[in-house]
N, C-alpha and C positions, 0 to 999 in steps of 0.2 A: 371558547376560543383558546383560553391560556393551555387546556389540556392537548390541541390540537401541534400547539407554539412548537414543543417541541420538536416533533413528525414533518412539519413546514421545512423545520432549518434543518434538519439531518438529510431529508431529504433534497433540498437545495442544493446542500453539503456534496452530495453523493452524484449528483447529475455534475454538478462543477470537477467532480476528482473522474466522470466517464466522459466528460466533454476533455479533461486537460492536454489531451493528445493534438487535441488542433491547434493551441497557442505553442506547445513547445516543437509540433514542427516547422509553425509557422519562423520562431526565433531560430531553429535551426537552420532553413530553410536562406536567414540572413549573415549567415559564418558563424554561429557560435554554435558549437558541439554540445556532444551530451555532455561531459564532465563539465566543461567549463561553464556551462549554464545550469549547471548542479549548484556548482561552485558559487556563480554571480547568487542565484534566487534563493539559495540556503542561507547566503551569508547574509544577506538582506535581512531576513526575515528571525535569523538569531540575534542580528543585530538589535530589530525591533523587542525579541523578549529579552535583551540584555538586562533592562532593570530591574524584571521579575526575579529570573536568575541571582540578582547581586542582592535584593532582598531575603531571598530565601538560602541566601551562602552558607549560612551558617548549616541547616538542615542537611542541603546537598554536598558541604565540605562529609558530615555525619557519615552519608550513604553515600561516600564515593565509590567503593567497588562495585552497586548499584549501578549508577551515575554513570561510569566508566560503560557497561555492558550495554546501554542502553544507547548509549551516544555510539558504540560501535555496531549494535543488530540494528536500533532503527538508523541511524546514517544511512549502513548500508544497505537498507530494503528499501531509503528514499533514491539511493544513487543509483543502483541494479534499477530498477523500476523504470527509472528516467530516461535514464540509458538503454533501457530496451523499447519503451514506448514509443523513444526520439528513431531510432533506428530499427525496428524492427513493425509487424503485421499486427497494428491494434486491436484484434478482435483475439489474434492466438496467443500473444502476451498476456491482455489481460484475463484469457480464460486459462491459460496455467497460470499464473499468477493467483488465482481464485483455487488452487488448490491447499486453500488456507484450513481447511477442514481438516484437512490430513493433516497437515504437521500441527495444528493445535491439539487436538485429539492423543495425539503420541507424545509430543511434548507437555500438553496436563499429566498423562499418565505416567512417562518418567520424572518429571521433573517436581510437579503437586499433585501425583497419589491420587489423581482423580479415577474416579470408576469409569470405565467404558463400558456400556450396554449394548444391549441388541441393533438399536437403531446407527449408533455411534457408530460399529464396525459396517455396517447396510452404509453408510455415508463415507466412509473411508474406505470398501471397497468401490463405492459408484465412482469415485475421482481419481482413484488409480488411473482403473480402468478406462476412465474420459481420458486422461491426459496419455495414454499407453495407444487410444485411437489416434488422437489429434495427432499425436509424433510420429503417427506413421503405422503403429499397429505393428504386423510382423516386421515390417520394414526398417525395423530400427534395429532391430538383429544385423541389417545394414550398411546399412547409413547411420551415423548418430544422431543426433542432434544437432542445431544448430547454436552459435555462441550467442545468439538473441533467446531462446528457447532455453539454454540453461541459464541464462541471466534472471529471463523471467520466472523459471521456478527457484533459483535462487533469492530472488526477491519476497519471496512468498514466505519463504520457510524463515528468512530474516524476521519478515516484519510478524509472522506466528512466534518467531522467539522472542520479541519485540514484546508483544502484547502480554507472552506469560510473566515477563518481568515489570512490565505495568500492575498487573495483577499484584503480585509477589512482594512489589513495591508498596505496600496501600500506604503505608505511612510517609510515602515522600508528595508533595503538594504534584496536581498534575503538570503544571503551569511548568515548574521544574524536568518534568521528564520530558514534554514536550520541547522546552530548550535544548536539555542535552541535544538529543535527537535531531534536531536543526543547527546544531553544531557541529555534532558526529558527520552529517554530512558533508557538512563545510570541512571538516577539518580532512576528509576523506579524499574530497574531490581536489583539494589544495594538495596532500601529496604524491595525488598521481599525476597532477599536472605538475610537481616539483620531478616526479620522475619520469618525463618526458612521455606518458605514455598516450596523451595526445596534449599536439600544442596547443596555447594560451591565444586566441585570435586576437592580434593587434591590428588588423589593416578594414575591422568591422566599424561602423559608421554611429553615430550617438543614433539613430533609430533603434539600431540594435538595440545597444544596451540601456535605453529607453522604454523599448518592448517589454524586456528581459525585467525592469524594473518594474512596471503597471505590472506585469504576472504574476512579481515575486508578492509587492506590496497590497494587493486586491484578488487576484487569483487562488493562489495560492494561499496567502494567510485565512481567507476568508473560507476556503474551504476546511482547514482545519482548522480550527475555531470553533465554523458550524461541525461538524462530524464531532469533536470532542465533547462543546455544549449540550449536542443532540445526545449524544450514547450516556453522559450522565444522569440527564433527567429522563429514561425512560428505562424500561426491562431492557434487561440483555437479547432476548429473544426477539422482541419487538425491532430493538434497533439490527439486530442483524439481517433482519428478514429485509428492512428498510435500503442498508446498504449494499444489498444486492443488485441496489439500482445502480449503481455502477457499473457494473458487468452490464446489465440488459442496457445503460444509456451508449458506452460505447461500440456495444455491437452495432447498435440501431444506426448511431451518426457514422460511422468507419464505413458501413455500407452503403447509407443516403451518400455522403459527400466522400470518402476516400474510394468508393468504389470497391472497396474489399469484398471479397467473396470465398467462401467454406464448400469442401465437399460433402457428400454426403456423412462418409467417415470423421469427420470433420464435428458437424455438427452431433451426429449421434453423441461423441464424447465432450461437445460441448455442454446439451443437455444434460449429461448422465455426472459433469462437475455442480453445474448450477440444482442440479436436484439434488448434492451434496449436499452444499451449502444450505439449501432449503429443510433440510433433515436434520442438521446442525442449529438450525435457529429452532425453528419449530421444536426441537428436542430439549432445546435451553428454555423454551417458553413454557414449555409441559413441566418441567422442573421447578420453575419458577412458584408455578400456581400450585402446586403440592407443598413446595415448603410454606407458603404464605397459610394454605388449609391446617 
């Protein structure tokens, strides 16, 4: 069972981050916006690692320009995210959003000199070309895109810049970089809301931010927690394949209960991101088992 322990809570982990669509539109749904419910659940939750953070000061005083980068790419790949999930088509959010493959793949390569192989570029070009159907295919010669559609690829390639500095970081505690991160948020979504670029709801009911609170403090924390716990104690390959369940949980509930629906076009490049991502894990698990031989 202990070897199992892990795979239980990553996986929990990841069904909770394709289910999150339904409480944050629920809170939205009660006046509070994307930003500002960035704002309330981030802060909450930086608040709770504050005294991780104030123990490890000294460390994260060390690696501030670290610290700094991390607090602004993951902030913003949790605010972007939020804000397209709360507002926008849960299934086509999170399946650009999943075009995490590409920008890790390009970003190892520029950034840590990592080799790209056969399969690498087979997986970088299957999620182009998913996300080149989803948006429309010819038709974005066009039309553009929409401001939910580049939020959500926006959020992608943050939170892939996110992770190579995780990486990059080995010597800062995780516990630390996860704070930043849920600070970076907070401190994000605080000055767009200081620059009016959507207002602060005051005329919302203590439900709200009651809701807004159980999400921040049980939701939310508990999914990343599980997702962080879980991708430590296992391979890389294993836990990616794993958190794929995200994507496959939201599609599944966005359709049971939102009603959402893909066209044909739609889905082929939906497919042709998630057999990315599956190329991308499976290709990290291949790797794995050679260097261990």
């Amino acid at each position: 069972m202990k070897g199992y322990f892990p795979v239980i809570v990553l996986l929990g982990a990841s069904v909770l981050w394709g289910l999150s669509w339904i409480p944050l539109k629920a809170i939205n749904a009660m006046g509070i916006q994307g930003i500002a419910l960035s704002f309330g659940a981030y802060g909450i939750i930086a608040l709770v690692m504050s005294p991780q953070l104030v123990r490890q000061r000294a460390l994260g005083w060390k690696h501030r320009n670290m610290m700094f980068w991390i607090a602004l790419f993951g902030g913003g790949a949790n605010l972007t995210f939020t804000y397209a999930l709360i507002n926008g088509e849960v299934i086509r959010v999170m399946v650009l959003f999943y075009l995490l493959p590409v920008w890790g793949v390009l970003g190892g390569y520029f950034f840590l000199k990592e080799r790209i192989d056969r399969w690498r570029w087979v997986g970088v070009v299957a999620a182009v070309l998913g996300a080149f159907l989803i948006l429309g295919g010819f038709k974005i010669l066009q039309t553009p895109p929409s401001w939910m559609d580049a939020l959500a690829l926006l959020s992608g390639l943050l939170f892939a810049l996110n992770n190579l500095l995780f990486r990059f970081a080995q010597s800062v505690p995780v516990a630390s970089k996860i704070g930043a991160m849920f600070y970076g948020c907070f401190i994000l979504a605080g000055l767009l809301l200081l620059g009016h670029i959507e207002p602060f709801p005051m005329d919302v009911g203590f439900k709200a931010w009651g809701a807004l609170g159980l999400y921040a403090l049980i939701w939310l924390l508990l999914a990343n927690i599980g997702s962080q716990w879980g991708v430590t104690h296992m391979e890389a390959g294993r836990s990616s394949i794993i958190i794929i369940m995200e994507l496959i949980t939201a599609a599944i509930s966005a359709t049971l209960i939102a009603g959402e629906t893909m066209d044909f076009r739609e889905y082929i490049g939906g497919f042709l991101i998630l057999s990315a991502a599956l190329i991308e894990a499976l290709r990290t698990q291949e790797d794995e088992t050679k260097e261990r031989e």
